[in-house]
NUZA-741859 format. One record per residue (C-alpha): x, z, y; residue in three letters. Coordinates in pm, whole numbers, plus 50000, padded with zeros to 5 digits. Example, Ala and Ser with C-alpha at 12.3 -4.5 7.8 and 13.67 -1.06 7.14 Angstrom:
512305078049550ALA;513675071449894SER;
//
This chain:
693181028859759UNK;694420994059746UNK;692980959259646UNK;695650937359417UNK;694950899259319UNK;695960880259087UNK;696170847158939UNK;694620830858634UNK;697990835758484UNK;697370875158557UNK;700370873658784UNK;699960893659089UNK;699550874359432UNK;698800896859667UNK;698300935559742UNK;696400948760049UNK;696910975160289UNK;696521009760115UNK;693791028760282UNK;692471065960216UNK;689001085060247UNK;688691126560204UNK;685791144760099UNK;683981171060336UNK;683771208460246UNK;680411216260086UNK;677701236660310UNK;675501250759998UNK;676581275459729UNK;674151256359488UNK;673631272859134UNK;671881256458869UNK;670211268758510UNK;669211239158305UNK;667431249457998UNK;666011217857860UNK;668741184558001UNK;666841159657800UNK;663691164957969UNK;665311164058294UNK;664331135958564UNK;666371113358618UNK;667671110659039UNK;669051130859277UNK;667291164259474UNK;667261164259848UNK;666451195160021UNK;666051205560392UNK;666681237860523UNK;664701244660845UNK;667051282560818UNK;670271266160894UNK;668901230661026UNK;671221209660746UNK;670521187760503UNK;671771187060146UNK;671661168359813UNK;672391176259481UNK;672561164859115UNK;671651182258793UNK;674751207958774UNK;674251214159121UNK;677321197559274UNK;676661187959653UNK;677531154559678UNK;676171145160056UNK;675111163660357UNK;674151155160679UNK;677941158560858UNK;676751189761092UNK;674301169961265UNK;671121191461254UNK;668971169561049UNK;666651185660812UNK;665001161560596UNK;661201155860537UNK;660741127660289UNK;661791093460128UNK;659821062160052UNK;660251040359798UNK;662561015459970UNK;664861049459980UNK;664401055060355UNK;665251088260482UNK;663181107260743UNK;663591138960904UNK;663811159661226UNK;666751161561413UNK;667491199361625UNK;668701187361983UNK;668391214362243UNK;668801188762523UNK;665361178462441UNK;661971186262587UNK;660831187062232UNK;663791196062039UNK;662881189061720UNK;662061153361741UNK;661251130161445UNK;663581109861320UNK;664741084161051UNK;668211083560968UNK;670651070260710UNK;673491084760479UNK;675681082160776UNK;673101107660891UNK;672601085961163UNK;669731083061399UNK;667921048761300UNK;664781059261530UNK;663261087061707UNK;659561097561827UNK;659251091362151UNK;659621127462240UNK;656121132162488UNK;654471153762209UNK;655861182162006UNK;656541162461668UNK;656511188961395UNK;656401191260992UNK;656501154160897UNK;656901116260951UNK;656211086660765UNK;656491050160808UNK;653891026960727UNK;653690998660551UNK;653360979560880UNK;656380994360987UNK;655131020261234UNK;655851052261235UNK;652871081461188UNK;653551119561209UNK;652051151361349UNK;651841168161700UNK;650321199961831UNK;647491191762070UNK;645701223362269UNK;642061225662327UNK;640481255162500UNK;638041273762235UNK;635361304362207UNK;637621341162127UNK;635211348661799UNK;632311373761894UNK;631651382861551UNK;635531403461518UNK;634421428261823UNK;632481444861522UNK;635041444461222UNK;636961478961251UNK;640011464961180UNK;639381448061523UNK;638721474361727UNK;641431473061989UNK;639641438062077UNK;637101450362330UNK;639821467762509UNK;641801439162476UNK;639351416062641UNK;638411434862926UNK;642021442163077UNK;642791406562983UNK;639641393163207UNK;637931376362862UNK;634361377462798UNK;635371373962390UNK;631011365062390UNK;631851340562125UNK;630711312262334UNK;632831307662619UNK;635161281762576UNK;638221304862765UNK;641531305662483UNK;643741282862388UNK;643081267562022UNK;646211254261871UNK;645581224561709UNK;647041186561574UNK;646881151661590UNK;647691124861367UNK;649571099461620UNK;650821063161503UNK;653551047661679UNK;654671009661748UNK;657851008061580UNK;659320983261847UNK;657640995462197UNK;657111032762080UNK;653531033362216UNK;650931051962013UNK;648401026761851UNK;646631050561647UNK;645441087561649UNK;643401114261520UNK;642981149061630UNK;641031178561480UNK;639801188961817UNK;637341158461745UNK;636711163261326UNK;636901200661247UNK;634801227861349UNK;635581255861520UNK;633771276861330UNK;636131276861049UNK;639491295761146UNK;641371324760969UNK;640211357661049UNK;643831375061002UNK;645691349961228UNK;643351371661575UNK;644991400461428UNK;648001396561719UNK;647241367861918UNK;645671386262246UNK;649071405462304UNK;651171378462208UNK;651031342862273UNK;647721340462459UNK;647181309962245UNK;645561303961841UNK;647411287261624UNK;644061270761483UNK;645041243061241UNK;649201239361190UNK;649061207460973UNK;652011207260808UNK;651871173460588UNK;650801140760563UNK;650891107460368UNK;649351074760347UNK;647771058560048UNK;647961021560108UNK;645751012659852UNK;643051033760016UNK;643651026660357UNK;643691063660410UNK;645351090360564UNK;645651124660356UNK;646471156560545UNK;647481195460456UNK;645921221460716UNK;647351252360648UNK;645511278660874UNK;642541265760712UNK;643361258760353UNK;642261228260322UNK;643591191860241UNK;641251162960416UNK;641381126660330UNK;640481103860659UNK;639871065160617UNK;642251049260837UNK;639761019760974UNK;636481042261091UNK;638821074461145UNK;635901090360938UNK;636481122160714UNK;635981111960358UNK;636351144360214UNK;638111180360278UNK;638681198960003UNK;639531239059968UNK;638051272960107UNK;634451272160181UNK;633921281660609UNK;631101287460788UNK;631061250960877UNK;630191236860549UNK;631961208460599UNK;634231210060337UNK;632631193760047UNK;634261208459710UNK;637501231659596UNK;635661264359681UNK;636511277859357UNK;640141262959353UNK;641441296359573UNK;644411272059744UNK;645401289960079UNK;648191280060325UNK;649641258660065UNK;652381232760181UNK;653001195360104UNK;650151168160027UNK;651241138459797UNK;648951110359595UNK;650411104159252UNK;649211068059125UNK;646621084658873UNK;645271093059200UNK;645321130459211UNK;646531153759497UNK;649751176359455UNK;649981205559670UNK;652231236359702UNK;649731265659690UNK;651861289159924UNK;649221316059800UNK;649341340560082UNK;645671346560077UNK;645801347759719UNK;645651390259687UNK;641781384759842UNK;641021359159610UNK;642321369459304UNK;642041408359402UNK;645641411759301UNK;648121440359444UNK;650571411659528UNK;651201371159599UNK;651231342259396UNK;652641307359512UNK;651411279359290UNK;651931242359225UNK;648491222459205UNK;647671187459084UNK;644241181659160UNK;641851153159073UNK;639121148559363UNK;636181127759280UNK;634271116059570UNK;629961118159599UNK;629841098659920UNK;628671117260262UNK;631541137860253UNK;630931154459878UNK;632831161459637UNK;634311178959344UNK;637761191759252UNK;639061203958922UNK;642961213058873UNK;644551190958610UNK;647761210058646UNK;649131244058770UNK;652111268858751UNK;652141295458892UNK;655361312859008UNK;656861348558934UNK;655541373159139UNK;659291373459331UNK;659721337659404UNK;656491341759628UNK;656791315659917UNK;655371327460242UNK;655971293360420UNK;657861265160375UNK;657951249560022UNK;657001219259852UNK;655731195959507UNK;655531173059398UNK;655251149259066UNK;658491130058884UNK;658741101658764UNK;658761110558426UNK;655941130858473UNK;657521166258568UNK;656631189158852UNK;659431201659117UNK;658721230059348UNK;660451241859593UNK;659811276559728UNK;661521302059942UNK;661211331659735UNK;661611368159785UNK;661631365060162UNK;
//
């Protein structure tokens, strides 16, 4: 490509150095079916794949038209202002998955400080820090009550070559869990947190996740928050907790749980959604109606719907708060998805702009 001026008279002055640019291979073998084009939303899909650590975008027809150049970013979220922000795989790292923001240059525009393992998501704020998740580990009770559930029964053994007392009181295993950690965007110092060590109980956890953990890891992946965003208007932070299907809203200022919403637990401390059957569902956004989109991964879902196999579902949810932590929940939207695009992990929705639903799911395994 060139650039040629001219004069008013249209005759030409000047012609500049001719330049070239190639395009890169695609990564993707993207494959579309569009059944209804006029009700499509307008933009263009970004998707990150934590399989192959890439990131790739796509129009309507499903031609690839960026990626992230072989640089190991997989992508998390935009914001309005069309920031980009991710995780970048760097094995050089303590933490190699640190979070990142980067541009369409898929270059690095800032990185978590890398002291804590960053995981699942990042957002900036509208102050300009930067918020996101990492695994804190708290030492916890091994539950007393499983020693008596036969599906259990290798547990006593278990415990006593292992040295635990598994009396359901001893604080002796390591619980899993997350914090909520805000970071200056200049001096990288945290100037906010929140961890469920402090807010959740620890009598809520999933039964099936003790199934393995004695001769595995020696450690409980309690919580695994896997999402997050902020709702300026609120002031508040909104969170998804998959191990216990449940999505909490936390008021930024006091730190104070306004409400948690899903599976009842022993606890009672979540205040409404009993009935709503979400488990280890994926993704948390606010639309500006003020409802809560989720990814219902749905791999409880055979218990709670006594079904012979799982169901992943998209949710939009309106939550109306009582005050003291009460509340009630009613689904304004759902779709569930064929019984072979089932999404174990991983996935994601979220609401359009024109008022469709995307999901994202990684089906059939």
């Amino acid at each position: 490509w060139n650039v040629t001026s001219y004069d008013s008279q249209g005759l030409e002055v000047s012609v500049s150095e001719t330049n070239q640019f190639s395009t890169g291979s695609p990564v993707s073998g993207l494959e579309t079916n569009i059944y209804y084009p006029e009700l499509y939303s307008d933009g263009i899909t970004i998707f990150g794949s934590f399989f192959d650590y890439n990131s790739i975008a796509f129009d309507m027809d499903g031609n690839e038209i960026w990626h992230d150049d072989s640089n190991s970013i997989v992508y998390y979220n935009t914001d309005y202002y069309g920031q980009l922000f991710g995780c970048q795989q760097d094995t050089g790292l303590e933490h190699d998955l640190p979070a990142v923001e980067f541009n369409l240059d898929a270059e690095v525009l800032w990185m978590d400080p890398n002291d804590e393992f960053a995981h699942h998501d990042m957002i900036q704020l509208p102050n300009g820090n930067y918020m996101s998740l990492v695994e804190e580990v708290s030492l916890g009770h091994i539950p007393g009550d499983l020693l008596a559930a036969s599906n259990f029964s290798y547990y006593n053994f278990m415990c006593n070559l292992l040295g635990y007392q598994c009396d359901g009181v001893t604080n002796e295993f390591n619980w899993i869990g997350d914090k909520i950690v805000e970071w200056d965007a200049e001096t990288n110092e945290v100037v906010w947190e929140w961890s469920v060590h402090d807010y959740f109980s620890k009598q809520d956890y999933d039964e099936g996740l003790w199934a393995s953990i004695l001769t595995s890891d020696a450690a409980y992946d309690w919580t695994h928050v896997n999402a997050l965003t902020y709702s300026e208007e609120e002031n508040a932070v909104y969170i998804s907790t998959r191990h216990l299907s449940r999505i909490t809203k936390i008021d930024y200022d006091t730190k104070e749980i306004v409400w948690n919403m899903g599976l009842d637990m022993p606890s009672g401390d979540v205040g409404c959604g009993h009935d709503l059957n979400f488990s280890w569902q994926h993704s948390v956004t606010v639309t500006d109606e003020g409802t809560v989109v989720t990814l219902d991964n749905g791999n409880l879902s055979p218990d709670l719907y006594e079904t012979d196999f799982q169901t992943t579902r998209g949710l939009d949810i309106l939550v109306t708060e009582q005050g003291n932590k009460e509340c009630t929940a009613e689904i304004v939207w759902e779709y569930s998805l064929p019984e072979e695009l089932f999404g174990f992990a991983t996935g994601n929705a979220q609401k359009l702009d024109n008022g469709n639903y995307l999901i994202t799911t990684v089906g059939d395994g």
